[in-house]
N, C-alpha and C positions, 0 to 999 in steps of 0.2 A: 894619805887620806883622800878622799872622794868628795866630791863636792859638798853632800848634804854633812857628812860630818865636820867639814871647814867651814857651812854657814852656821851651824847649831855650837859651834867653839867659839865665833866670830861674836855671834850674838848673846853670847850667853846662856842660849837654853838647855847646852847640853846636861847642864845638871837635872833636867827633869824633861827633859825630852830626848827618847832614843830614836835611831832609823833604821831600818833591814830593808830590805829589799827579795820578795818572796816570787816567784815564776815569774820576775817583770814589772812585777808591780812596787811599785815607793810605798813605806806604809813608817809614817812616824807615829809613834805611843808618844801619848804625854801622860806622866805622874797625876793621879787624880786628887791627891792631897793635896796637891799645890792649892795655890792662892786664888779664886775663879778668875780675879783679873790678870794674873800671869798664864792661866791657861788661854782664852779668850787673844791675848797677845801672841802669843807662840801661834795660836792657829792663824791670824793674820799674817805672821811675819811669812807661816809656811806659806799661804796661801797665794801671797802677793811673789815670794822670792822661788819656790816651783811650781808654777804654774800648769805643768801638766799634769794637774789634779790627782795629785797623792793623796793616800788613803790616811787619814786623821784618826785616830784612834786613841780616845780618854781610858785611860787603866784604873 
């Protein structure tokens, strides 16, 4: 496993948050049904834990 899918197992997001990785670019989906405060969270967690500004992206 790869980094971002060992932080999103780590913390729990993986159930509603995925990651790929497209020409380069980090780009995590998060589940838009979710909770808005666990969305909200997820994007923190991403934000703070990869820092070189991955692409966030609500489904």
């Amino acid at each position: 496993m790869n980094y971002e899918t060992n932080f999103l197992t780590n913390y729990g997001l993986h159930n509603y948050v995925s990651f790929s990785r497209t020409g380069g670019e980090k780009v995590f989906s998060i589940d838009g049904s979710e909770n808005p405060k666990m969305i909200e969270h997820a994007r923190h967690l991403i934000s703070e834990m990869c820092g070189d500004a991955p692409r966030i992206v609500i489904n």
